[in-house]
C-alpha positions in Angstrom: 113.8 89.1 97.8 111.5 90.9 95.6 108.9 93.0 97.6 105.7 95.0 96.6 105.0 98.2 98.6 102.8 101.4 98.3 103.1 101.3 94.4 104.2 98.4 93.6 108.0 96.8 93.6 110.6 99.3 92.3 114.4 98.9 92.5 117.5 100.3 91.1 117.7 99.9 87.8 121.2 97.3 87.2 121.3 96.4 90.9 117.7 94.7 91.7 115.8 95.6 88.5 117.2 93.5 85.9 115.7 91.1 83.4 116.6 87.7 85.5 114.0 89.5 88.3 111.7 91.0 86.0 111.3 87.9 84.1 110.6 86.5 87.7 108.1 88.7 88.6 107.0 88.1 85.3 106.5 84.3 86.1 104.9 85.0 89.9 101.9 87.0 87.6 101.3 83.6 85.7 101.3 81.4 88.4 98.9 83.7 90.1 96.8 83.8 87.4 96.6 80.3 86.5 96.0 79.4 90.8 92.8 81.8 90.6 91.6 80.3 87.4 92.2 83.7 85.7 94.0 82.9 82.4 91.1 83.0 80.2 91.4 87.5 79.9 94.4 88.9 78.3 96.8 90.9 80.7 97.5 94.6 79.6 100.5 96.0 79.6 101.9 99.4 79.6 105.4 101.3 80.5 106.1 104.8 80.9 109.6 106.5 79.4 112.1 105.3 81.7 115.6 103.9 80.9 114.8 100.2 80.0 110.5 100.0 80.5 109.6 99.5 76.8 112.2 96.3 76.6 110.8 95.1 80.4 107.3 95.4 79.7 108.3 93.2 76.3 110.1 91.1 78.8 106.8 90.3 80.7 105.0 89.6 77.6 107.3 87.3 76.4 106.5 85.4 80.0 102.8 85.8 79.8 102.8 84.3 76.2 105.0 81.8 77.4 102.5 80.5 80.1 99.3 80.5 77.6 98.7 84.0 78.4 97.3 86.4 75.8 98.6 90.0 76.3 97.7 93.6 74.8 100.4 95.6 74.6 100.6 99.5 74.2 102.5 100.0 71.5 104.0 103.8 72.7 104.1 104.8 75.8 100.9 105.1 78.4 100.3 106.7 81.4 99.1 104.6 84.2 95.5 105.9 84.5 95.5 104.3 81.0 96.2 100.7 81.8 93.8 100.8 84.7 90.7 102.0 82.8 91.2 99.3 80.2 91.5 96.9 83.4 88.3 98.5 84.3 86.6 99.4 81.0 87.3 95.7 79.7 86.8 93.3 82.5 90.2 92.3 82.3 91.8 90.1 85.6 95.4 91.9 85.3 96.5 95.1 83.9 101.0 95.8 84.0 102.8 99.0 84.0 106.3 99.0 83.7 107.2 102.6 86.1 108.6 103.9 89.1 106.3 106.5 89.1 107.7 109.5 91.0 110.9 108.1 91.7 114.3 109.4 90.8 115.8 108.2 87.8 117.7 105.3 88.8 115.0 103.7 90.3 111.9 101.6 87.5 109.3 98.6 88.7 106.1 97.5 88.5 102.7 98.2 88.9 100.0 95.5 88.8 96.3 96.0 88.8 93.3 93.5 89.7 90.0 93.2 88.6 88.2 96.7 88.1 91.6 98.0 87.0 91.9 98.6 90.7 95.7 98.2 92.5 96.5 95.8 94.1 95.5 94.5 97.5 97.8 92.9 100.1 96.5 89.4 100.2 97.5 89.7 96.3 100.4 91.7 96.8 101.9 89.3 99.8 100.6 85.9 97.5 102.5 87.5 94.7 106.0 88.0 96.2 105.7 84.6 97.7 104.9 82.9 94.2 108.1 84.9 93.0 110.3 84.6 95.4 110.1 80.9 95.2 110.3 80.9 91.2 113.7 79.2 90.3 115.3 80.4 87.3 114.6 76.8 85.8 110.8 77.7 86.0 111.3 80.5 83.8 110.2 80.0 79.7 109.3 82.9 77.5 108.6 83.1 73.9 109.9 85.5 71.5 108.0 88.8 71.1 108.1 88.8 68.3 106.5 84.9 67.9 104.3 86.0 70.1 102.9 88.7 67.9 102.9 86.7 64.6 100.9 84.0 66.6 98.3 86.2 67.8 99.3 85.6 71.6 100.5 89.4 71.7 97.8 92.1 70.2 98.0 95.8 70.1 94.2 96.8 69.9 93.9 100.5 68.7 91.0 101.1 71.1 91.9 101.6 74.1 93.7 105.2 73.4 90.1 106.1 72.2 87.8 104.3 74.6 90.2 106.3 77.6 89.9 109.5 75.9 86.4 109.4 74.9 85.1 108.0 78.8 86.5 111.7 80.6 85.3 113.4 77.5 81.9 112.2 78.7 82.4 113.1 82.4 83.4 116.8 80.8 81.1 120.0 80.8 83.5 120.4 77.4 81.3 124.1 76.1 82.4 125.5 79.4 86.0 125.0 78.8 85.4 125.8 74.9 83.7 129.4 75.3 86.5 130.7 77.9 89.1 129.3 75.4 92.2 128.9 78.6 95.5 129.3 77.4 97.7 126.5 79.3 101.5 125.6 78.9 101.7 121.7 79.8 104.6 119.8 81.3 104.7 116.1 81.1 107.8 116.0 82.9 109.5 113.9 80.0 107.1 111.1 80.8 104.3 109.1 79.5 101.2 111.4 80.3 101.8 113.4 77.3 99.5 112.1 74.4 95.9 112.1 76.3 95.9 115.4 77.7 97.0 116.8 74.6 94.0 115.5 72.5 92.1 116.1 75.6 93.3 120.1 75.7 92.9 120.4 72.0 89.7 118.8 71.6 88.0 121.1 74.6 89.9 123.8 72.3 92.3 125.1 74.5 95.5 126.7 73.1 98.2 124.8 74.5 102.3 124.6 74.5 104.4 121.9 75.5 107.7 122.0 77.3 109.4 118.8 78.5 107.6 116.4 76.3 110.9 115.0 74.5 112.0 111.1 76.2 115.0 111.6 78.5 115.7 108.9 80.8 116.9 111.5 83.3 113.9 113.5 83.2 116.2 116.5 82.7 118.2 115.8 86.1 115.7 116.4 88.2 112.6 114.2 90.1 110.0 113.3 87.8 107.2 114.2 90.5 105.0 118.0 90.0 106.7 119.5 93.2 107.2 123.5 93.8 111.3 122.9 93.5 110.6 120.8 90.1 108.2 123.1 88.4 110.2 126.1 88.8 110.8 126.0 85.3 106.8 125.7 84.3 106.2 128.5 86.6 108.6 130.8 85.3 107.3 130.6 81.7 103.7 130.8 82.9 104.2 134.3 84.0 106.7 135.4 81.5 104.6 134.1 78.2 101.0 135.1 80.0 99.7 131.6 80.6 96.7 131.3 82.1 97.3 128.1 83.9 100.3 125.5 84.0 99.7 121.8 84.3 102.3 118.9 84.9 102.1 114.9 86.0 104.5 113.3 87.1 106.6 110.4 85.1 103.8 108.1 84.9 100.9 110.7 84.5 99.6 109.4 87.6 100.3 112.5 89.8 99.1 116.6 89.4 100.9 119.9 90.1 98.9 123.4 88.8 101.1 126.7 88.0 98.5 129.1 88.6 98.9 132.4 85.8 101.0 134.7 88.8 103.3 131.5 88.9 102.1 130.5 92.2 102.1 126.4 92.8 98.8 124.8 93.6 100.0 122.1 95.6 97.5 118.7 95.8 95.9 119.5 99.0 94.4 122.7 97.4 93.6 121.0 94.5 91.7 118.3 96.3 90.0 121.2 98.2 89.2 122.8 95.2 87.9 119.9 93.3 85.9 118.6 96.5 84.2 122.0 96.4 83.1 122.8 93.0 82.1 119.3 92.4 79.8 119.5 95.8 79.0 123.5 95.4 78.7 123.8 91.3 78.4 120.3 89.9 75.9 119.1 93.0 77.5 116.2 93.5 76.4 115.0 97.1 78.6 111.9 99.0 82.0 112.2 101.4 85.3 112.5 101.0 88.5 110.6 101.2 91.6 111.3 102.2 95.2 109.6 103.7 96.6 110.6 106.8 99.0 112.7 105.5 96.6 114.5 103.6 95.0 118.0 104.8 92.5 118.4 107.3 90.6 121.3 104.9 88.6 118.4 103.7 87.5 117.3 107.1 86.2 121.2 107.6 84.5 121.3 104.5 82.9 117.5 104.7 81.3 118.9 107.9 80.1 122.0 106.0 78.3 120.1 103.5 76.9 118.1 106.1 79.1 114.6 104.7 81.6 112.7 105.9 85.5 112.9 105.7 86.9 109.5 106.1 90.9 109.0 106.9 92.6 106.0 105.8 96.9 104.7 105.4 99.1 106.0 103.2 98.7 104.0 100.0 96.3 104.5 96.9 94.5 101.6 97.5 92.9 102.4 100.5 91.5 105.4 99.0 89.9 103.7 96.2 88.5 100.9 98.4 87.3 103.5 100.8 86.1 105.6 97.9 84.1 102.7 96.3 82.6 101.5 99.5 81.0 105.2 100.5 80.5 106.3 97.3 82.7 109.4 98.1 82.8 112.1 95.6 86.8 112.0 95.5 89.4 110.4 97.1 93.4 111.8 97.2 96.7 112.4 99.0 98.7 115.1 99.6 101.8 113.4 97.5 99.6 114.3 94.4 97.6 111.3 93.7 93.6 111.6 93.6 90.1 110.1 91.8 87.3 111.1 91.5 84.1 109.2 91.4 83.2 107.6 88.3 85.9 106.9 86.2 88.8 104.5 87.6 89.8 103.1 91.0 93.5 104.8 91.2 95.0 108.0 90.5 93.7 109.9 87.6 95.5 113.1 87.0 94.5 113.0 83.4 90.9 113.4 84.2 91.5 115.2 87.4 93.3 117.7 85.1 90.7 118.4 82.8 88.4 118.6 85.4 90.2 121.2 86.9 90.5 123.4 83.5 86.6 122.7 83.6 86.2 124.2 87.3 88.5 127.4 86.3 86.6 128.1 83.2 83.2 127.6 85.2 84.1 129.8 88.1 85.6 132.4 85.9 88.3 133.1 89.0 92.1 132.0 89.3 93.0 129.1 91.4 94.8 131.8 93.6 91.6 133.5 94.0 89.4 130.5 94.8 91.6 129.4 97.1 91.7 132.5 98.6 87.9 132.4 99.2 87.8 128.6 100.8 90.7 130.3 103.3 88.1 132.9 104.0 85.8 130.0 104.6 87.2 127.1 106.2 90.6 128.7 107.8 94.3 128.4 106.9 95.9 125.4 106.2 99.8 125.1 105.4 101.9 122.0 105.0 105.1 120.6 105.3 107.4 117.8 104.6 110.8 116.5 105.6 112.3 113.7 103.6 115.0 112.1 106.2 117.1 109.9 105.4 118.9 107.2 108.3 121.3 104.7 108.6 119.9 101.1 108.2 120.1 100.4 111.9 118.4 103.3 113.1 115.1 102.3 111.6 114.5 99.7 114.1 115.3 102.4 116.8 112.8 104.5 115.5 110.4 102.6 115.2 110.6 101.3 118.4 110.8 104.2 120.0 107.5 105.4 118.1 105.0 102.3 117.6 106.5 99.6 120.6 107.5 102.3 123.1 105.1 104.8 121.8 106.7 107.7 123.4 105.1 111.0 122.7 107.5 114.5 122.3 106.2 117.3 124.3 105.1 119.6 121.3 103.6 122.0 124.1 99.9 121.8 122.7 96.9 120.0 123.6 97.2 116.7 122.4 93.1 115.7 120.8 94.3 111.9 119.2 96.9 109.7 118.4 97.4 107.5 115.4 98.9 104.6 115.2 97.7 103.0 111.9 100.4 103.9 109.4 102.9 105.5 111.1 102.9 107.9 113.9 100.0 110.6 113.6 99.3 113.3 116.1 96.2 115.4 115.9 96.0 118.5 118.4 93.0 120.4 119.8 93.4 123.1 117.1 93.1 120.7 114.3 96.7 120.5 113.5 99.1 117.7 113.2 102.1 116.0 112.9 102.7 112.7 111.2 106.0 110.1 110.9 106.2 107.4 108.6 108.8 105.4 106.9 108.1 105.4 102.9 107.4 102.3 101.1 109.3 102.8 98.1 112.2 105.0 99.5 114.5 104.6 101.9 113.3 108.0 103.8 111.5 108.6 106.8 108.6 111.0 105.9 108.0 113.6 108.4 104.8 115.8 107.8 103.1 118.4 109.6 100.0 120.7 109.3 99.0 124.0 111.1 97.7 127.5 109.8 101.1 128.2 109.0 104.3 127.4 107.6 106.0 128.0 110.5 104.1 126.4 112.9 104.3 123.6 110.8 107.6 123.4 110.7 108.3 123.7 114.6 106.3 120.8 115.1 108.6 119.0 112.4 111.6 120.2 114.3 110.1 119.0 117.5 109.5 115.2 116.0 112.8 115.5 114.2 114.6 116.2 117.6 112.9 113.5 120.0 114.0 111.0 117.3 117.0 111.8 116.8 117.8 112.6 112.6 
């Protein structure tokens, strides 16, 4: 049974996510399209650089052709915040990308994007996996890509690089970045985010160097996601070769991770924090905040500074945009890396939210290191972390019992202010801390997270969880 979660459906590549599914899934977009009277738009199609996404996403064209479906295809390699502007930027009903995002190398699916270029919902979502799961392989008919392209029913317009690049060069204070000139060594993590931000970086005249750009299907053997552990290598050449900043995304150029110049990681809570403020403080842009559960509470003390609002909703991108367009919130992220900000697209958007952030370091003429340091001074320390666990099959019933039927609480020995029980299992305490326990929707993991003014507070209330359930 195929199955859409967080991000999308994503399997192991040669066990679940082979052509006979992919063709299916292929066929479940049709029929959806043609139930909502929604053939009349092309559907756009992208795919990052993992092992078989070019000859998938050709795959699913064939299918949409197949079906009286016009397509536009990328003809290299796109990040996602690509295909979901030119959902947005065009009016289109459907936008494709072929990714596993973050995942580890095995692993590739599929993304697919409603009206607005926005991701989609659950009715959609839950409509679409019953549409394929009932697709016989009989029901299947493509035409040849190639066909499809000499009959017009497959187009690859040259636009819509341009139109992407040339929307966040508008949204840009581009002379501030010009006159301090940053020097920045960029790592696109072997994946698809590469070409944008280059002509993005060179355009606001920065000096840039790439590492990592080159198409390996192993990302190099290690996760294609902007963590501390993965950007190691970034961090060390920051500080050797006198960087002024380092800037990765993650396989799909969906997701952010900052090297700041003393090689310190600027992990995506402080770079929501950082962008929250300077677009409030220095831009003056007024209007709340968004954020996941698992995402830090900093926003929630600054919202309250700025006299706005901080609103909390589940884990899943969607939820922030939908949360972000109905407010008209000033961002919108998540502590795995993923944030937007108001304005350009309705999903993750490291490629602006990168530039942006070159914009706020050139504007504030102080380090990320530094400016952090200040909002510290302000609003209070605030340190995550995260446990990845993994479990036998059976013991995810047990623990989920045990959480959200039984809802049995450990004794973490602090005041206890609110518990969650909306995605997960979410603890807040009196002092603003928490603890939150989740199973992952693309992964088989249980996500353990936990926030207090230090590390190692942190990480006794992780222990605490981690004992009373047993991993």
């Amino acid at each position: 049974m195929i199955r859409f979660g967080t991000g999308g459906w994503r399997a192991i590549i040669g066990d679940d996510f082979i052509r006979a599914n992919i063709v299916k899934v292929a066929t479940g977009i049709a029929k959806l399209a043609r139930e909502n009277n929604k053939t009349d738009k092309p559907i756009c199609i992208g795919y990052d650089r993992r092992f078989l996404s070019e000859q998938a996403a050709k795959w699913v064209a064939e299918v949409l052709c197949a079906n009286g479906i016009k397509v536009w295809f990328m003809k290299r390699s796109s990040p996602t915040p690509l295909v979901m502007f030119t959902g947005k930027h065009n009016a289109l009903h459907y936008g494709v990308e072929i990714t596993a995002s973050h995942n580890p190398a095995a692993y590739n699916g599929i993304k697919i994007f409603i009206h607005d270029g926005r991701d989609a919902d659950v009715a959609t979502t839950e409509r679409l996996e019953e549409l394929i799961n009932a697709t016989s392989d009989e029901e299947v008919v493509t035409l040849g890509f190639d066909d499809a392209v000499a009959s017009g029913m497959i187009e690859f317009p040259k636009f819509l690089f341009n139109d992407f690049i040339d929307s966040i060069i508008s949204r840009l204070d581009m002379s501030i970045i010009r006159a301090k000139g940053p020097r920045i060594l960029f790592n696109p993590m072997h994946g698809s985010g590469t070409y944008p931000l280059m002509v993005l970086m060179y355009t606001a005249r920065c000096t840039v160097d790439l590492m990592n750009a080159n198409k390996d299907a192993f990302f190099g053997g290690s996760l294609p996601a902007p963590t501390k552990e993965t950007l190691a290598d970034l961090a060390h050449r920051v500080v050797a070769e006198g960087y002024d900043l380092g800037i990765a995304v993650d396989g799909d150029g969906d997701r952010l991770g900052i090297i700041d110049r003393d090689g310190s990681y600027i992990n995506a809570n402080q770079i929501l924090a950082m962008l929250y403020y300077y677009l409030h403080e220095y831009r003056g842009w007024h209007g709340p905040v968004v954020r996941n559960l698992a995402t830090t509470h900093m926003l929630d003390m600054m919202a309250k500074d700025f006299g706005e609002e901080c609103y909390e909703v589940p884990v899943g991108f969607k939820w922030i945009s939908s949360k972000l367009d109905q407010t008209d919130a000033v961002l919108g992220g998540e502590s795995s890396g993923g944030l937007t900000v108001r304005g350009h697209i309705y999903g993750k958007d490291s490629v602006y939210a990168a530039m942006l952030f070159v914009e706020m370091i050139s504007a504030i003429d102080k380090s990320p290191t530094e400016f952090w340091q200040e909002l510290t001074e302000k609003y209070g320390s605030f340190e995550m972390v995260e446990d990845n666990l993994r479990f036998a099959p059976a013991e995810k019933a047990r623990i989920n019992h045990l959480l959200m039927v039984e809802k049995k609480v450990p004794d973490f020995g602090k005041e206890i202010a609110k518990l969650d029980y909306q995605d997960g299992f979410k603890v807040t305490f009196a002092d603003n801390s928490f603890v939150i326990c989740r199973f992952s929707g693309t992964e088989p993991l249980l996500r353990v997270f936990a926030e207090s003014t230090t590390a190692q507070d942190a990480r006794k209330l992780i222990d605490c969880m981690k004992e009373f359930i047993g991993i």
